[in-house]
C-alpha positions, 0 to 999 in steps of 0.5 A: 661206218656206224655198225647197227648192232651197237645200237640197242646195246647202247640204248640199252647202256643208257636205259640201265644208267637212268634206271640207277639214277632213279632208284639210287636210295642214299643213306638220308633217304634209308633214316628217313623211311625208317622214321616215316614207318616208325611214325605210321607204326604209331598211328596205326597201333592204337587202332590195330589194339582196338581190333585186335583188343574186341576180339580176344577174351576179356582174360587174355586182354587183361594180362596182356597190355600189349597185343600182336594178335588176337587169341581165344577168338570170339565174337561174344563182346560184338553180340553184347553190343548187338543187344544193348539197346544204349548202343543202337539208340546212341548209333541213331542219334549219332547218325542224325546229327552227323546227317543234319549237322553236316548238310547245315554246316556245308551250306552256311560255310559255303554260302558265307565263304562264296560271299566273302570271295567277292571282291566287290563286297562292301566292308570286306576287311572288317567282315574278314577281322571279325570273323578271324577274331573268333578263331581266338577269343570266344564268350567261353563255354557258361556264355554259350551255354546261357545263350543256348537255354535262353533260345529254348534249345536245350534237350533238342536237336538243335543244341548239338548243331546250331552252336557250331554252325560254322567254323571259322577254320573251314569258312577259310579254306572255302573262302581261299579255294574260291578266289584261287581257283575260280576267278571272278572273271568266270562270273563275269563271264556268265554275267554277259552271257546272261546267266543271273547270280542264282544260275551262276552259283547253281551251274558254274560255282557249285559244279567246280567246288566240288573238291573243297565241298568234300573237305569240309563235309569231311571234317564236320561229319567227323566234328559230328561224329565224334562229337560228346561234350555238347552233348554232355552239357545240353541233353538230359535225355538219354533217348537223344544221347549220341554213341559217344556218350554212352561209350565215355560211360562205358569207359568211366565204368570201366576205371571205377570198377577197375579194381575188381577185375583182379577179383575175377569179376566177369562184368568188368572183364567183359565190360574192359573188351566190350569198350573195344567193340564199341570203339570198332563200330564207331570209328568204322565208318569213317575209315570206310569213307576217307579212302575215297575222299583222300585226294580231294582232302589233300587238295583243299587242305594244301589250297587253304595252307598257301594262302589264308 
């Protein structure tokens, strides 16, 4: 006769078995997490310094190359910041272009990628080589920048953003997510029931792009963001200078003056700490917004890795 009583013990036998199973780490796994951390550690360092390195005295950073944590705390360096108009009129104008760059970016790759994914596009494979023939050869940078003066556009805003309109890497990835996941046959769907090209790409195409949209507003906000050498080539107003720019300053004085640190110069002290600062602010931003987006990130970038 089957006894009650040995039920729940049983189950609870079985439970605890697939619990081990389950949490059973081999000696693979033990080298492998202690390489995965060793790598988070070095990726994370540089930025933990960067924080730690803006809010410590110039002196301490100084004599200490390597920081665990911050000593003589002080928000001095953050205050000269605050006060330096170079930095606000570099924040401006990186925020414009970041903004107008990425809205042009996003609707001409978009656009191009959702005309290339058609399957009854007329000379499509030349398009296609073509276009990916510019991910290895280029005029260089004198041709561009000669193409650049001759439409007029040096010292303007649209020096910065119409040369890279559009990379190709990321017109790719849209091209991909488009064919992959929404199928032609949705449009043709739509087209029976009446809906026209432009009310198929407004309310059927667009509303389901939305995680590859995320990606590539990602990756040209940050292009934008961290952008300096075209910068560096095409602006000679000071005025239209993107943070970027005035931070390689910063850096570069800091290397020439380097020297008279050891003299106990006051300005290359401050200066070697106040770089920090400036780095803090302007990497802010983007570790503010990638949490958020993570997950849409790796979405489309394992959907642009299984097929080109």
């Amino acid at each position: 006769m089957y006894d009650d009583t040995i039920q729940p013990v049983y189950h609870l036998t079985r439970y605890m078995q697939n619990v081990k199973k389950k949490f059973h780490i081999s000696w693979f796994d033990v080298i492998l997490y202690l390489i995965l951390a060793v790598i988070c550690l070095l990726f994370f360092y540089p930025l933990y310094y960067i924080f730690v390195a803006s809010l410590s005295s110039p002196l301490y950073v100084f004599n200490n190359p390597i920081l665990v944590i911050p000593k003589d705390v002080t928000l001095y360096n953050y205050q000269m910041m605050m006060e330096s108009e170079s930095v606000w009129i570099g924040y401006r104008n990186t925020l414009i272009y970041v903004v107008a760059g990425t809205a042009l970016n996003v609707v001409v790759t978009f656009i191009t990628a959702y005309v290339m994914a058609q399957p009854y596009l007329p000379a499509k494979r030349v398009l296609s080589f073509l276009i990916v023939f510019t991910m290895f050869f280029s005029g260089g940078m004198i041709p561009t920048f000669l193409v650049v003066k001759g439409l007029g556009l040096l010292d303007s805003i649209w020096a910065i953003i119409l040369p890279g309109t559009v990379s190709t890497w990321n017109l790719l990835i849209t091209r991909t997510y488009l064919m992959e996941q929404i199928p032609h046959e949705l449009n043709e769907a739509a087209e029976v029931d009446g809906a026209g090209e432009y009310r198929t790409f407004f309310q059927i195409v667009l509303p389901l792009s939305a995680p590859i949209l995320i990606v590539i507003t990602l990756f040209y906000a940050s292009g934008h963001w961290n952008s300096w050498f075209n910068a560096l080539i095409y602006l000679r107003d000071r005025d239209m200078y993107p943070l970027q720019i005035f931070l390689r300053e910063m850096l570069i004085e800091n290397q020439s003056v380097d020297m008279m640190s050891e003299a106990g110069s006051d300005r290359s002290l401050y200066l070697l700490t106040l770089k920090y600062a400036v780095m803090s602010i302007s990497i802010l931003p983007l570790m503010i917004i990638f949490p958020f987006v993570q997950k849409h990130f790796v979405k489309g970038v394992m959907i642009g890795a299984i097929k080109g």
